[in-house]
C-alpha positions in Angstrom: -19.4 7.6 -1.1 -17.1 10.2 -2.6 -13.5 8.9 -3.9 -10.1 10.2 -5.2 -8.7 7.7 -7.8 -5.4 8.5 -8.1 -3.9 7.1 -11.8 -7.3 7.7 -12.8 -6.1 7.0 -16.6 -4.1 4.0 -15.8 -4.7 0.1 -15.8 -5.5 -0.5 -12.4 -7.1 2.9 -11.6 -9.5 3.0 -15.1 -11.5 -0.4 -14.2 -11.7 0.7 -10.3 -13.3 3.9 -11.3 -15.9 2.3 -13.8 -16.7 -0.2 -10.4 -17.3 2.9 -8.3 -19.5 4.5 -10.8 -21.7 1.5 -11.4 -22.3 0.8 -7.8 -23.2 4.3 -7.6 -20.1 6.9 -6.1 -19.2 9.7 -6.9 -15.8 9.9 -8.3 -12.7 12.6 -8.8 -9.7 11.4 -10.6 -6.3 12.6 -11.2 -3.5 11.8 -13.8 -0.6 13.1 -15.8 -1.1 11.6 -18.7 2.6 11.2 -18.7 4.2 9.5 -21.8 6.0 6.4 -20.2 3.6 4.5 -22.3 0.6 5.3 -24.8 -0.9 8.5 -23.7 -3.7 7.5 -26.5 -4.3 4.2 -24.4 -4.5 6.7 -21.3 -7.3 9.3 -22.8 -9.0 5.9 -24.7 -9.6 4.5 -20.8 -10.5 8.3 -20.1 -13.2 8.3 -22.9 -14.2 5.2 -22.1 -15.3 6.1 -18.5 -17.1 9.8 -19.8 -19.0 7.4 -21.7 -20.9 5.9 -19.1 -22.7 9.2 -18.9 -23.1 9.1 -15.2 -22.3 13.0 -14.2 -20.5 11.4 -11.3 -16.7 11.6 -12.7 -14.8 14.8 -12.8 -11.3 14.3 -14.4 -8.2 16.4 -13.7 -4.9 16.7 -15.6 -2.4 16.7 -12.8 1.0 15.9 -11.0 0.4 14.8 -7.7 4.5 14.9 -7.6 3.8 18.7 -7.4 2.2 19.2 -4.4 1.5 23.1 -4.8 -0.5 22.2 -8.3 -2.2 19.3 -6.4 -3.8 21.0 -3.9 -4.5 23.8 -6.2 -6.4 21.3 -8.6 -8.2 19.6 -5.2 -9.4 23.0 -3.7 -13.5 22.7 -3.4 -13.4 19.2 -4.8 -14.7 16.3 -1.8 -14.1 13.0 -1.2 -14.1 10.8 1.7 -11.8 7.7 1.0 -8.7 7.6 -1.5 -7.7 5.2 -3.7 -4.2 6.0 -4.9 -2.9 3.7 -7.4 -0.9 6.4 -9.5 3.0 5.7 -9.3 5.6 5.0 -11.5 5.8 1.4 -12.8 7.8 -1.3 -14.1 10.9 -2.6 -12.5 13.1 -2.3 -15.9 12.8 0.9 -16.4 14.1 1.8 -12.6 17.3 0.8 -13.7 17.4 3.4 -16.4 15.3 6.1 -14.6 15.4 6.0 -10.8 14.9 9.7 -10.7 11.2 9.0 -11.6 10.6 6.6 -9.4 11.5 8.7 -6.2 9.6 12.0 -7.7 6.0 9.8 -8.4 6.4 6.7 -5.9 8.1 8.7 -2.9 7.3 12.6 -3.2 3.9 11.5 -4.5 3.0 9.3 -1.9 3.8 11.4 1.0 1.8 14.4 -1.1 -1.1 11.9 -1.3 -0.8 11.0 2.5 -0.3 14.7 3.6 -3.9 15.3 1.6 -5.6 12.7 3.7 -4.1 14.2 6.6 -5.4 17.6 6.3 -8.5 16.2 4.9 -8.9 14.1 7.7 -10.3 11.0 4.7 -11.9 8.2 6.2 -9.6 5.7 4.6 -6.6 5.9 2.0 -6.2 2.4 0.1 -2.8 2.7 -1.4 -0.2 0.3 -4.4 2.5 -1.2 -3.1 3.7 -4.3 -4.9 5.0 -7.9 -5.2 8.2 -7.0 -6.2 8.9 -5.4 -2.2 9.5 -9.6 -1.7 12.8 -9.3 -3.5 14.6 -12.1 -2.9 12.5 -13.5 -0.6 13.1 -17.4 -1.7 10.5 -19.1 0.3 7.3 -19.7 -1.4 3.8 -18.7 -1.2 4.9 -14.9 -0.3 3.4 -13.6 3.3 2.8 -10.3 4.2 4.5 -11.6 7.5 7.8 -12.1 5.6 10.9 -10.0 6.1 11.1 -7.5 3.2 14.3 -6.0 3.4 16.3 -6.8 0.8 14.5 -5.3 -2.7 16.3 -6.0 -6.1 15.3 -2.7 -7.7 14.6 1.0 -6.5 11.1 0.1 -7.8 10.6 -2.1 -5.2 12.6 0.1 -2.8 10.1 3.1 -3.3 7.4 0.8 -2.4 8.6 -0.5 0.6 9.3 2.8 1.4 5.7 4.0 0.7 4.6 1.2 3.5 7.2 2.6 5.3 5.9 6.0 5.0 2.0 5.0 5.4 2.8 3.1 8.8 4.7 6.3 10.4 1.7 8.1 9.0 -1.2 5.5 10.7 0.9 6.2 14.1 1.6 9.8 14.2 -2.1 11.0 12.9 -4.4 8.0 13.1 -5.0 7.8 9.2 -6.2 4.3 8.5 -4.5 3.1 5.8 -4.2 -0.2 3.7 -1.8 -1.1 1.3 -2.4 -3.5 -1.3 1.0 -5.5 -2.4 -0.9 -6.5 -6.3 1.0 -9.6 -8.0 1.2 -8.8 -12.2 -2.4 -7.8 -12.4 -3.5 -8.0 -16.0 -7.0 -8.4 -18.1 -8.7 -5.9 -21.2 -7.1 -2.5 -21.2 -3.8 -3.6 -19.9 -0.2 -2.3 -19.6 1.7 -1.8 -22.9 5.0 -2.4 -20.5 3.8 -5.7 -19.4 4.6 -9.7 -20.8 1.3 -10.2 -21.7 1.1 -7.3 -24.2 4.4 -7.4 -25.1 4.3 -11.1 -26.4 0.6 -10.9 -28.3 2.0 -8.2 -30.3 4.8 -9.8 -31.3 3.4 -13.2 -31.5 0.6 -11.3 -33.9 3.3 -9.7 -35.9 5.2 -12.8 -35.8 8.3 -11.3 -34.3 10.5 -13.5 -31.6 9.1 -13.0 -28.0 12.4 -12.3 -25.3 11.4 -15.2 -22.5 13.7 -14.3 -19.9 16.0 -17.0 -17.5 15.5 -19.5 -20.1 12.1 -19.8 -19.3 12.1 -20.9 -16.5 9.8 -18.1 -14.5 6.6 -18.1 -12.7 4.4 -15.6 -11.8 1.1 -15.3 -10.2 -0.8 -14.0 -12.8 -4.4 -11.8 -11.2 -7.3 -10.9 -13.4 -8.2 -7.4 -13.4 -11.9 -8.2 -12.4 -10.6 -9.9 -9.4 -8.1 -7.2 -8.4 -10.9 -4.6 -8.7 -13.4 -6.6 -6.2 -10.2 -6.6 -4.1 -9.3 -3.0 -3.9 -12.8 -2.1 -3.5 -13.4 -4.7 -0.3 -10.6 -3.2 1.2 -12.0 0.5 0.7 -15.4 -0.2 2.0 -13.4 -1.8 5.2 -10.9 1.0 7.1 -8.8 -0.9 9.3 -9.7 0.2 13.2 -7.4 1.6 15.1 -7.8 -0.8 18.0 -4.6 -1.5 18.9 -5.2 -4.9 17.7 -2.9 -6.6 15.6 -3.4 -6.1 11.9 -2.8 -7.9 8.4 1.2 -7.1 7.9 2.1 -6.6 11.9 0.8 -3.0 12.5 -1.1 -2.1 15.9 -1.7 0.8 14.1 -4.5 1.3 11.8 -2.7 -0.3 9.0 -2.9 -2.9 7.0 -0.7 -5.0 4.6 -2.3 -7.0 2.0 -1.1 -9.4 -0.7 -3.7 -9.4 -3.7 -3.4 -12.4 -5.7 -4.6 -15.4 -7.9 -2.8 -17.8 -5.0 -1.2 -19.8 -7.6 1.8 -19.5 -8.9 1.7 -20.4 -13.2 4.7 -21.4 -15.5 5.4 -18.6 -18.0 5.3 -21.3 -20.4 2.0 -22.2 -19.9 0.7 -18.4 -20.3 2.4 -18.2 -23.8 0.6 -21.6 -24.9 -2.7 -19.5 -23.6 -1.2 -16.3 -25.9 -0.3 -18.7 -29.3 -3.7 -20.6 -28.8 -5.7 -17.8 -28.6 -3.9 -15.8 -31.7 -3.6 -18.9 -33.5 0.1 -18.5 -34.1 2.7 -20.2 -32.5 5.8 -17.9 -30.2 9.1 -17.3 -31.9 10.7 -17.9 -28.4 14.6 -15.6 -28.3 16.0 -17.4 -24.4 17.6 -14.6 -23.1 19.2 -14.6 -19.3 17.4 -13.2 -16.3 17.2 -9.6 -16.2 18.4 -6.8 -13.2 16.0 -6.8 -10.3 13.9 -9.4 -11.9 13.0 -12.5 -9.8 12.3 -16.1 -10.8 8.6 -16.6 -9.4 5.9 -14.6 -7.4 3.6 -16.5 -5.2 0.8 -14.8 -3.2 -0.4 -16.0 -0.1 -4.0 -14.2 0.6 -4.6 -15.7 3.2 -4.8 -12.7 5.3 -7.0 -10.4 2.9 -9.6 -13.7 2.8 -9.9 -14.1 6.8 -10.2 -10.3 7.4 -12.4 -9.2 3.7 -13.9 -12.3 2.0 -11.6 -11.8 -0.9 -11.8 -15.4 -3.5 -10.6 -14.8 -6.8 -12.1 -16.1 -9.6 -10.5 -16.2 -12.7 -8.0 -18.5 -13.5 -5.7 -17.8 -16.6 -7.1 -20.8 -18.8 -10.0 -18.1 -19.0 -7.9 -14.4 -18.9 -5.3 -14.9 -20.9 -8.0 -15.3 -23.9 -10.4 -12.5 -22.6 -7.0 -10.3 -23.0 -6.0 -11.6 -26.3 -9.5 -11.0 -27.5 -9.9 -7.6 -26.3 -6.5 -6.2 -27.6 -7.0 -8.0 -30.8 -10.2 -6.1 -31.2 -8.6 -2.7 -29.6 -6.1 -2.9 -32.4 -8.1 -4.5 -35.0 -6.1 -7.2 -36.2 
């Protein structure tokens, strides 16, 4: 098979690309290398893939905000299926820069889905996110639920982009699936996220911020799990059938939640943090932050009856392989 990786350089996109090469694909990838965190992380995950010496990855340096320089870069390159997982992240830093988020997560998307169009791709696998569950207050989360009422314009954008990909599944026929991923994290991580955040400052023994008192939960997902995920759902287009599919579509589209499908007590991952750096948290309670919710809860149901997905790594075992890794990344 012949994929487009789309955040090639980032988190989610880095370990789905070393997947693809090991089972044998052939792989172009695309990235800005923009500077919203470590660039030097970015090329590191970069190098890290050349590495595997396959002559199956070619890498290109580009915006695929700027549609003119996207198709420019994408002229005589092939692929079959897309996996586009490059956005712009975080809901924090929406509140600050919402510009950005409508360039990559809205402009981007439809750039993405206009590529597969003319393409004609087999199947485009796209990011949405748990955060489209706003404030959604009935727990596990279902891809049935209402999503309507989003707490940041992160969240908007990607309700949008499933918004966007279901007009596109009905107009043209381009099977899509959209994968809503709840705080995926695991080696080569996200400098913007908790995990990262708090074993650097629990290693420098600086005062982690543990937002609404504490009292959060998330449903933490191992990257290994996440990848066997995104990769089940590439090797399965929906069918455009008119059946009813995962997330409500008679269209080929489908909505997935990808989760650990349980639903952890911050408190309990910072134990995991201090016991694996030896050092116990300088905890700083601060109150909940804009467009952040309480707790995230995924109900897979739907992505186990249609794909076989089971993850398999609980956080008693993630948490340390994390630790581990970015203490030896960082050398300390």
């Amino acid at each position: 098979m012949k994929v487009l990786v789309t955040g090639a350089a980032g988190f989610i996109g880095s370990w789905v690309i070393r997947r693809l090469l090991e089972r044998g694909d052939i792989v172009v990838g695309i990235d800005n290398l923009n500077d919203y965190y470590s660039v030097e992380l970015k090329r590191d995950r970069i190098a890290l893939i050349d590495g595997l010496n396959t002559n199956r990855f070619d890498f290109i340096q580009v915006d695929f905000a700027e549609h003119e320089a996207l198709e420019a870069a994408l002229a005589g390159k092939d692929f079959d299926r897309i996996v586009h997982l490059g956005a712009q992240a975080g809901v924090r830093y929406s509140i600050d820069n919402p510009r950005a988020y409508v360039q990559s997560n809205l402009v981007g998307h439809l750039n993405i889905m206009e590529i597969a169009r003319h393409r004609k791709v087999e199947h485009l696998v796209y990011a949405s996110s748990s955060s489209v569950y706003g404030g959604n207050d009935t727990l596990p989360f279902r891809v049935e639920d209402r999503v309507d009422h989003p707490l940041s314009l992160y969240a908007a954008t990607k309700k949008s982009d499933e918004l966007m990909s279901e007009t596109y599944a009905s107009l043209y026929r381009l099977p899509q699936t959209g994968l809503r991923f709840f705080t995926v994290y695991g080696p080569w991580g996200r400098p913007d996220m908790a995990m990262w955040i708090f074993t650097k400052a629990i290693l420098e023994g600086r005062p982690i911020p543990v937002f609404n008192n504490g009292d959060m939960r998330r449903d933490f997902t191992y990257i290994d799990d996440i990848v066997s995920g995104v990769l089940s759902c590439l090797d399965s287009a929906p069918k455009d059938d008119g059946e009813e599919k995962a997330g409500g579509s008679r269209t080929p589209h489908a909505i997935y939640n990808i989760g650990n499908h349980r639903s952890e007590e911050l408190g309990k991952m910072i134990e995991l943090i201090e016991d694996a750096c030896g050092v116990k948290a300088i905890r700083d309670y601060q109150p909940m932050q804009p467009g952040d919710v309480p707790a995230t809860y995924a109900d897979i149901s739907a992505i186990e009856r249609d794909l076989g997905f089971a993850p398999t790594t609980p956080i008693d075992v993630g948490v340390p392989n994390f630790v581990s890794w970015y203490r030896q990344y960082h050398g300390v």
